[in-house]
N, C-alpha and C positions, 0 to 999 in steps of 0.2 A: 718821666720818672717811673722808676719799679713800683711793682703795687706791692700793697703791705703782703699778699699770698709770696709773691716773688721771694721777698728779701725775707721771711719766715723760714722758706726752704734753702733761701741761701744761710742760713744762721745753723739749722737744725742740719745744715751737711757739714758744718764744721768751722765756716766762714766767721773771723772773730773781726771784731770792732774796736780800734782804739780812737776814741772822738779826736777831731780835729777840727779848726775852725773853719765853716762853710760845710760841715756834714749834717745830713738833714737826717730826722730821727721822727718816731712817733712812740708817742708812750704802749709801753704793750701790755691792753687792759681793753677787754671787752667796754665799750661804749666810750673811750676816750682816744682810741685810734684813728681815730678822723683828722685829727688837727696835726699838720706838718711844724716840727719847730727846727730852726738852725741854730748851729753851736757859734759862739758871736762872740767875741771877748763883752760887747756891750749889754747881751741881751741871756743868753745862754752860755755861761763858761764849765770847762771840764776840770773840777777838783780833784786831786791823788790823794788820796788818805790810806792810811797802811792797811785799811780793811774793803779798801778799793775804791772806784773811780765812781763821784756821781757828777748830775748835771745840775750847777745851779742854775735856777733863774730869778736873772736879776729885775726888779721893775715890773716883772710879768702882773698888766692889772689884772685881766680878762681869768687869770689861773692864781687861787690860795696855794701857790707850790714854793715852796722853798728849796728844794731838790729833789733831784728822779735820778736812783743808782741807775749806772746802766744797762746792770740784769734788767731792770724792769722796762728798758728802752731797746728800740727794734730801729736799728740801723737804716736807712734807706738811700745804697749808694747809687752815688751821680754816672750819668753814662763815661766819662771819662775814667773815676773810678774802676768801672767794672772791668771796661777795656784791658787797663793799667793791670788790676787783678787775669787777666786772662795771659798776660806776659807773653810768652811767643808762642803760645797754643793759638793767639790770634791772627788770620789770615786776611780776612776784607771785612767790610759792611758795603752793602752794594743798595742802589735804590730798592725800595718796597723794605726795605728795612730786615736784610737778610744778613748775619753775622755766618761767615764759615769759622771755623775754629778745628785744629787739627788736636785729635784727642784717640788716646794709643794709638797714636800711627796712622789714623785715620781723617780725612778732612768731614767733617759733617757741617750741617747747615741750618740754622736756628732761623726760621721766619717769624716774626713778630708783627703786630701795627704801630709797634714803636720800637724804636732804636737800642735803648736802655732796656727793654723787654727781650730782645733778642740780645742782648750781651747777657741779658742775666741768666738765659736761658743756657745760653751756651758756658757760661760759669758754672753751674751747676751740675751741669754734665762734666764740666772736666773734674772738679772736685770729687764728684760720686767714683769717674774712672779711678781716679788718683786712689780714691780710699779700696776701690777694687782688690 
């Protein structure tokens, strides 16, 4: 999984979030960003309201939450995700958890200790070129 620094800088280069069920989030609030929650039709659903999209939760004991807009929620996508987000800028992931990804014309190489960490790394970079 991305760490919350990751998916920060993926947010703040332009990356937007429409929830879906199975996307993992964390509330984005100094001392409440610890706790991973999924979007669930059971547990977590995402309402449209015409002043925007929050997250209920339903049943939650452990949290007095009745909803979190998703301004105030910080995406945390899955490695498949990221991949899928990298469209055909992506080239391989190789063992040792190396993502290439061809960005302006070029193949560069994103090492991580994790997989999801080097996708995002290399998301990020192609985004930045892009906004270039």
């Amino acid at each position: 999984m991305i760490t919350v620094d990751t998916a920060k800088a993926l947010r703040d280069a332009g990356l937007r979030w429409h929830p879906a069920t199975g996307d993992r989030f964390v509330i984005d609030k100094p001392g409440v960003d610890d706790d991973v929650y999924t979007v669930s039709e059971m547990t977590v659903e995402r309402h449209d309201h015409p002043t925007g999209t929050v997250l209920g939760f339903n049943g939650t004991t452990e949290w007095a939450l009745d909803s979190v807009s998703v301004s105030e929620s910080l995406w945390l996508p899955r490695e498949d995700q990221l991949r899928e987000l990298l469209g055909p800028a992506f080239v391989s992931l190789t063992a040792g958890f190396t993502v290439t990804a061809t960005i302006s014309g070029e193949r560069h190489a994103f090492d991580r200790a994790d997989a999801a960490e080097a996708y995002g790394a290399a998301l990020l970079a192609y985004i930045e070129a892009s906004l270039a």
